[in-house]
N, C-alpha and C positions, 0 to 999 in steps of 0.2 A: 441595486447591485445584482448582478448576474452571476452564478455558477455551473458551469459544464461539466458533466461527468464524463470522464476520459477512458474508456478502459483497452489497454494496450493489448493484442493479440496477434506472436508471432506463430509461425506455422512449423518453423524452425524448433528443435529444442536435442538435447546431448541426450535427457533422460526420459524424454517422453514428446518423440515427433506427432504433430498433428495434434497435440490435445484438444486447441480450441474446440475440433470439430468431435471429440468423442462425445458417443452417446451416453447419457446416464439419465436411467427410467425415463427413456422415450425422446429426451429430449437433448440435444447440445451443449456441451458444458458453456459454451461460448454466447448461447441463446438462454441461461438459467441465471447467467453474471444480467448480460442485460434484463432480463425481466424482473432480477430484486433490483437494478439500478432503476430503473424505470417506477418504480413504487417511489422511492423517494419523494418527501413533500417539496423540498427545495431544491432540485437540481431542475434549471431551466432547461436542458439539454441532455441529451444522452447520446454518448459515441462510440461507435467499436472503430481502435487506431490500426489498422494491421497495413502488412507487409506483404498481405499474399491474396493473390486472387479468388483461391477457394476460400477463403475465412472472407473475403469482402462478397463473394457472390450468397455465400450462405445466409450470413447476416439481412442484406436484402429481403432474401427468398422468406426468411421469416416476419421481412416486414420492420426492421430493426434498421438506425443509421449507421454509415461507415463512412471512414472518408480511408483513403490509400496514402501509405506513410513508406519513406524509405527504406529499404532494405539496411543498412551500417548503422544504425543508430544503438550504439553502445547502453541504452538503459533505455525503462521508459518514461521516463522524465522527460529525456530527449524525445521520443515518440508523443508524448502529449504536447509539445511547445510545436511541431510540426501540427498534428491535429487542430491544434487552437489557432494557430493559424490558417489554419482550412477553413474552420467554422467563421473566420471573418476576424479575428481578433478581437471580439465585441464584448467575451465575459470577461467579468472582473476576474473569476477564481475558477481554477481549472482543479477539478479532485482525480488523483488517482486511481482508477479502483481496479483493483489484483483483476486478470483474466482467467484467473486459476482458483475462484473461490464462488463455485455454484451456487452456494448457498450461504452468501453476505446477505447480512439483516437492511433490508432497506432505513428502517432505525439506527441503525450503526451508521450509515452514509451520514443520516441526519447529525446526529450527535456531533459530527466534525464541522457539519457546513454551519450549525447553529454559531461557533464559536468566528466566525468570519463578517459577523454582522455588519461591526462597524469599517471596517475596511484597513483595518491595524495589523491585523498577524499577517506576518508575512509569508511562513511556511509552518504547518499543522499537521501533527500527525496523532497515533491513537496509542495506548499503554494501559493493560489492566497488572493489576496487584498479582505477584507470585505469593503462590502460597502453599509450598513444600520445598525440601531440598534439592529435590531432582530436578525441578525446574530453576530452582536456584544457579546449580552447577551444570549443566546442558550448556556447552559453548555454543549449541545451534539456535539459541533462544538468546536476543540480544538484551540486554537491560540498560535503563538509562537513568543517568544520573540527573536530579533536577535543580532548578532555584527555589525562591520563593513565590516565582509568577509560572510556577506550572510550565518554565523552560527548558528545553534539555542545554545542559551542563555538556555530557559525554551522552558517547551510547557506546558500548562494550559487549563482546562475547566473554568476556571472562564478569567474576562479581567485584563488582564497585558499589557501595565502597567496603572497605575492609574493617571488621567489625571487634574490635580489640577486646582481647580477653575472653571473648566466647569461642568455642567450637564452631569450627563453619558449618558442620551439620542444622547448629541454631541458629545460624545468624538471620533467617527468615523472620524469627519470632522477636528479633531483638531490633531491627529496622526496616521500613517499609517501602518493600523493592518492590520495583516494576519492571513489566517486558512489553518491548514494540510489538506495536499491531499494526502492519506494515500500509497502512493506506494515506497518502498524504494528500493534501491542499496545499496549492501555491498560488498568493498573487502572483497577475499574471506578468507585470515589470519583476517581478523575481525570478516565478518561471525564464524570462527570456533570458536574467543577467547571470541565472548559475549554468545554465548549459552553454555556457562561455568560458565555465573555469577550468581551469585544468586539475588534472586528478592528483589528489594530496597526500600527501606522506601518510596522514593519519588512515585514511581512504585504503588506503596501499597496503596497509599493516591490518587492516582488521577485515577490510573487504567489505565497508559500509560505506555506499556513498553520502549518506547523510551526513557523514563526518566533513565531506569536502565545504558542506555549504556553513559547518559550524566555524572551522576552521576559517574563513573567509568570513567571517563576523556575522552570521544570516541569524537572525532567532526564530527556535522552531518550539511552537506551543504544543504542549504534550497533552491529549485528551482522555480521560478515562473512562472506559467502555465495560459492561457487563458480555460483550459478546465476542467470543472468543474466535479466530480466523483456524479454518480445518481447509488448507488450499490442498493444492493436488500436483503432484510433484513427478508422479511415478503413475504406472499402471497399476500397482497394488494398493495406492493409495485410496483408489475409488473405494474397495472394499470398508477401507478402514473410516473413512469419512461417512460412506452410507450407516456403517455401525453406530457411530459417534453422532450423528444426527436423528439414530430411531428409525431408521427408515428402510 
């Protein structure tokens, strides 16, 4: 079994044009994602998916792979099943990995791809335990509801579930929620047959696409990670992430 690390990089953006290419302590943010991608023990491949000729010439220039992906691709879900087919359609599992997170734990990649052994999950992603109220009630922080096989149920920007007779202030201490850590794994016949579907009711109301592929009966394994995702969203954000990392 083969998996390709995918990481999607447009040039484009509302809140912060050109990120790929910003510098932070010497180096490109887009050139920091590939070098913890590239540590990984189990990723047979490493890719930058973009859309723009300076993010594909940069990449190069560092010595890093790219392949050139369309311009209208609504997510990058869609931008990886392009890419993997660039690469030949040869791996079995195509991962995710955020272009906006300099510094993802090469570990962390691990811990998702470990779960893909047998060639059964169909779609995987990551979830660490909330563990205050603030982050309880943050609609920007999704949480997901699970089974008994570590499935997602839902994922919500509000709190599910609703925890009777306690104060919501408590409800952290009284059941044990989790929040998406947004990096996913897809076999690659699932990869090709959700960026087929059209966009869902449920999808439409919360603004998660992952809801599209629950809702179309897909099951998505929830993994739990000790390391937490500090992506970069904004130009003020560099600051706040360099803090947060000690650095």
């Amino acid at each position: 079994m083969t998996i390709a690390g995918i990481i999607p990089a447009r040039y484009a953006s509302s809140r912060f044009p050109g990120k790929p290419l910003v510098e932070i302590l010497g180096k490109s943010m887009i050139q920091r994602v590939y070098e913890q991608a590239a540590q990984s023990k189990l990723l047979n491949d490493v890719v930058v998916a973009t859309d723009d000729e300076r993010i594909f010439a940069h990449v190069q220039a560092f010595g890093g792979n790219a392949v050139m992906t369309a311009p209208h691709h609504p997510s990058g879900t869609d931008r990886c099943f392009e890419a993997w087919q660039a690469l030949g359609g040869k791996h079995d599992y195509v991962i995710n990995i955020q272009g906006d997170e300099p510094f993802i734990r090469p570990e962390q990649i691990d811990e998702l791809a470990t779960v893909l052994a047998d060639g059964s999950v169909e779609l995987a992603t990551q979830m660490i335990a909330v563990t205050d109220k603030a982050m309880l009630a943050d609609t920007g922080e999704v949480k997901i509801v699970l089974n008994t096989r570590s499935e997602a149920l839902y994922f919500s920007r509000s709190v599910i579930p609703f925890v009777k007779g306690v104060a919501p202030e408590a409800w952290h201490l009284h059941h044990a929620y989790y929040r998406h850590v947004g990096m996913y794994a897809y076999r690659a016949d699932v990869l090709e047959a959700i960026t087929r579907l059209e966009v869902s009711a449920l999808e439409r109301a919360e603004s998660l696409e992952q809801l599209r592929w629950l809702e179309n009966g897909y099951r998505i394994r929830c993994v739990p990670t000790q390391y937490d995702s500090h992506c970069i969203d904004t130009p003020e954000d560099i600051e706040k992430v360099l803090r947060l990392m000690g650095l």
